[in-house]
C-alpha positions as CSV (number, residue, x, y, z in Angstrom):
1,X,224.3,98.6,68.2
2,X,220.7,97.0,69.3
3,X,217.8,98.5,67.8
4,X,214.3,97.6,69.7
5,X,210.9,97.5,67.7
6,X,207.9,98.3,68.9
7,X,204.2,97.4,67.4
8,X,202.0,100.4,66.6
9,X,198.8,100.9,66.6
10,X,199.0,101.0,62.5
11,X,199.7,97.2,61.9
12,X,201.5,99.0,58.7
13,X,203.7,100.6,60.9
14,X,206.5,99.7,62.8
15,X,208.6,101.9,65.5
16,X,212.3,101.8,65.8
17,X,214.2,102.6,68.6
18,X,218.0,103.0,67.8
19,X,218.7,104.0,71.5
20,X,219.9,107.5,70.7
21,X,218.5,110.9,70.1
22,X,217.8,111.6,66.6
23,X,215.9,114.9,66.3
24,X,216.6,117.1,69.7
25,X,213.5,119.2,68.2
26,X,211.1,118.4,66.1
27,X,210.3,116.2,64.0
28,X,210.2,114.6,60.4
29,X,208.2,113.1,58.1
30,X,208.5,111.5,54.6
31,X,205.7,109.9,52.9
32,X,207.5,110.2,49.2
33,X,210.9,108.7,48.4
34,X,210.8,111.9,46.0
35,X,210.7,114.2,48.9
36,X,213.7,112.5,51.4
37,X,216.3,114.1,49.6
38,X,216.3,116.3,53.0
39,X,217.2,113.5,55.3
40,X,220.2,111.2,54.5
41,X,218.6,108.1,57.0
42,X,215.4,108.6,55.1
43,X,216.9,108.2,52.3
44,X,218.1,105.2,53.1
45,X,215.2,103.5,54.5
46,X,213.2,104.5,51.1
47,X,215.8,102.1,49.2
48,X,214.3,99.0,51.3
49,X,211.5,98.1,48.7
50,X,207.9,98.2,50.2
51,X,208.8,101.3,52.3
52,X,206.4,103.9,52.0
53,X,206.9,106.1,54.5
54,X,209.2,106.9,57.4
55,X,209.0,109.3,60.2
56,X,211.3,110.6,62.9
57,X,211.0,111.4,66.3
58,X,213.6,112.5,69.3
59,X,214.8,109.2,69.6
60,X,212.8,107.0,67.1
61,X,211.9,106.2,63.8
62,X,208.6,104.7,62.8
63,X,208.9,103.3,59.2
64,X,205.6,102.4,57.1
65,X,205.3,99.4,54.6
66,X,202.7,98.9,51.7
67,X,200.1,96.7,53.0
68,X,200.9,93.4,50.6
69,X,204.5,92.7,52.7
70,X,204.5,91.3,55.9
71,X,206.8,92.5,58.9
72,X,208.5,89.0,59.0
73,X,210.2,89.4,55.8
74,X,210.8,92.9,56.1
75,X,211.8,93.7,59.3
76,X,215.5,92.1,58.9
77,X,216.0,94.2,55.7
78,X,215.0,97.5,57.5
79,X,217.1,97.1,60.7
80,X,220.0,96.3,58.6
81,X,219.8,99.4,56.5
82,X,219.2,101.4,59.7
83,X,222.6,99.7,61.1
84,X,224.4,100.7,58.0
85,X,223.1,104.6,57.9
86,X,224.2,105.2,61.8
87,X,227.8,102.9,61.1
88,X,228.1,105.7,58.3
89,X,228.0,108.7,60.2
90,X,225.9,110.4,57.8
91,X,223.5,113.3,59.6
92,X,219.8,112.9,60.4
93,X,218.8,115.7,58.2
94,X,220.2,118.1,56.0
95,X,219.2,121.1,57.8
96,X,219.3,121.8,61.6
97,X,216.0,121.8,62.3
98,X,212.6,120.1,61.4
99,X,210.0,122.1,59.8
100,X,206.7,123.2,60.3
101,X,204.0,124.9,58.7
102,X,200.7,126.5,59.4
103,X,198.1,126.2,56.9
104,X,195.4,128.6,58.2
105,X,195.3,131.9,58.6
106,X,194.6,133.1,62.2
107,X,193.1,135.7,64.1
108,X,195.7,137.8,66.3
109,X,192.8,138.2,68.9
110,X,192.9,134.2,69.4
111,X,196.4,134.9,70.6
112,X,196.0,133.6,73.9
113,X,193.8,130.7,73.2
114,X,195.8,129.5,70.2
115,X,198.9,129.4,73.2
116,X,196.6,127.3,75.2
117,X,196.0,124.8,72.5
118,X,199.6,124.6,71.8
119,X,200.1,124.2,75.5
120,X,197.7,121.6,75.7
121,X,199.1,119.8,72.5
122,X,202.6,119.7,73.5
123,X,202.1,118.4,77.3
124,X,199.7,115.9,77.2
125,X,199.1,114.8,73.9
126,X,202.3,115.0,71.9
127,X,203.5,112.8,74.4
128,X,201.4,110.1,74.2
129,X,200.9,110.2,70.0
130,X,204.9,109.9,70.5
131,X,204.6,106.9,72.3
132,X,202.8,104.8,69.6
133,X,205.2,106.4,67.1
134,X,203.7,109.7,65.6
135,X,203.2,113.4,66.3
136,X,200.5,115.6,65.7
137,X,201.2,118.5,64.5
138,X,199.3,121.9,64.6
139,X,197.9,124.4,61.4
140,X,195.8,126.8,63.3
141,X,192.8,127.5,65.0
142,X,189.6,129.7,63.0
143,X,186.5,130.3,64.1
144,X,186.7,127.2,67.1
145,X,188.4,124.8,64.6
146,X,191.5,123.7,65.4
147,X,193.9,121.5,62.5
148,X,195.5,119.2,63.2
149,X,197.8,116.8,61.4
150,X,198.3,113.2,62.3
151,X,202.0,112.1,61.2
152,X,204.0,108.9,61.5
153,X,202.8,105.8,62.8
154,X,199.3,107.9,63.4
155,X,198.7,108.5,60.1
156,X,196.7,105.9,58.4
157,X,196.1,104.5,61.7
158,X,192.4,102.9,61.6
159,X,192.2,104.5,65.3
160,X,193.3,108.0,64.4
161,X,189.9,109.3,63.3
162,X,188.7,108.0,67.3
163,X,192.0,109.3,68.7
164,X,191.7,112.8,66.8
165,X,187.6,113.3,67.3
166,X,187.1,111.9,70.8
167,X,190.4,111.9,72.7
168,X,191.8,115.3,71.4
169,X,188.6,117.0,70.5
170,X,187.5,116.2,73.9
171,X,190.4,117.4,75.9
172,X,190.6,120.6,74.0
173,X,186.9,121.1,74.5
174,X,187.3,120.6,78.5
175,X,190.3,123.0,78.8
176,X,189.9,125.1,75.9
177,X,185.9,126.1,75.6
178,X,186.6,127.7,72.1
179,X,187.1,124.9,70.8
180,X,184.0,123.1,68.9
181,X,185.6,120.7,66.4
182,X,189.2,119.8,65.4
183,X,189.9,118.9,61.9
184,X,192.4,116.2,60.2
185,X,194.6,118.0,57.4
186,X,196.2,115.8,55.1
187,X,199.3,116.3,53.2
């Protein structure tokens, strides 16, 4: 098996591409070893020390490392323990599907806007957030807010505050008038 690796934007963050799907929706992310009981290959990338978070995509895995190590020494140790986990056999996740959550309460009358955002999220920038490793995941749209949550490779990113206030505010604001601020949640 030949994994690729790909920089990210986060120089804490590194993208791996196993050459197979991994999450045919969805996605996943673990920013606690506490919390990967859920997901057998993160898990697994958890017990490489200096791992501190890992995310995963359709067909990639972005894995974060505390700032002190350096990729050079850690990269070998990650790709083996990757090999291992898909030589085991072992399933992605424990359940069938990612979850997701919405953290604020919306207005039913926003209906069709809130399906425009979604729209808007899910063809144009999902895509691209994807590409340098992340997602971007929605929590709901109140009083022209939308909420967004930067995951993966995008969170921490020193360019995520620019990509979340002037690339994705701005394209919601063209398409989406309602729209007069989008908002990082954390969690």
């Amino acid at each position: 098996m030949f994994i690729e690796t790909e920089f990210t934007p986060n120089p804490d963050t590194l993208k791996f591409l196993p050459g197979q799907i991994l999450l045919e929706n969805g996605t996943a992310n673990f920013t606690d070893p506490n919390d990967a009981s859920s997901s057998p290959l993160a898990e697994a990338l958890f017990a490489v020390p200096a791992v501190t978070g890992v995310f995963i995509g359709y067909d990639f895995v972005t894995v974060s490392k505390s700032t002190e190590e350096e990729w050079e020494a850690l990269k070998p140790t990650i790709l083996a323990a990757l090999m291992q986990f898909f030589a085991s056999g072992a399933p992605i996740l424990n359940f069938s599907e990612a979850q997701k959550t919405s953290t604020v309460e919306e207005d039913e009358a926003d209906a069709d806007i809130i399906d425009q955002i979604k729209t808007l999220l899910d063809e144009k920038v999902r895509p691209a957030v994807a590409g340098d490793g992340g997602d971007i995941i929605y929590h709901g749209f109140k009083e022209g807010v939308v909420y967004l949550e930067m995951q993966g490779a995008c969170s921490g990113c020193p360019s995520s505050t620019v990509t979340l206030k002037h690339g994705i505010e701005n394209l919601l604001k063209y398409y989406v008038p309602e729209v007069v601020d989008v908002r990082a949640v954390e969690h």
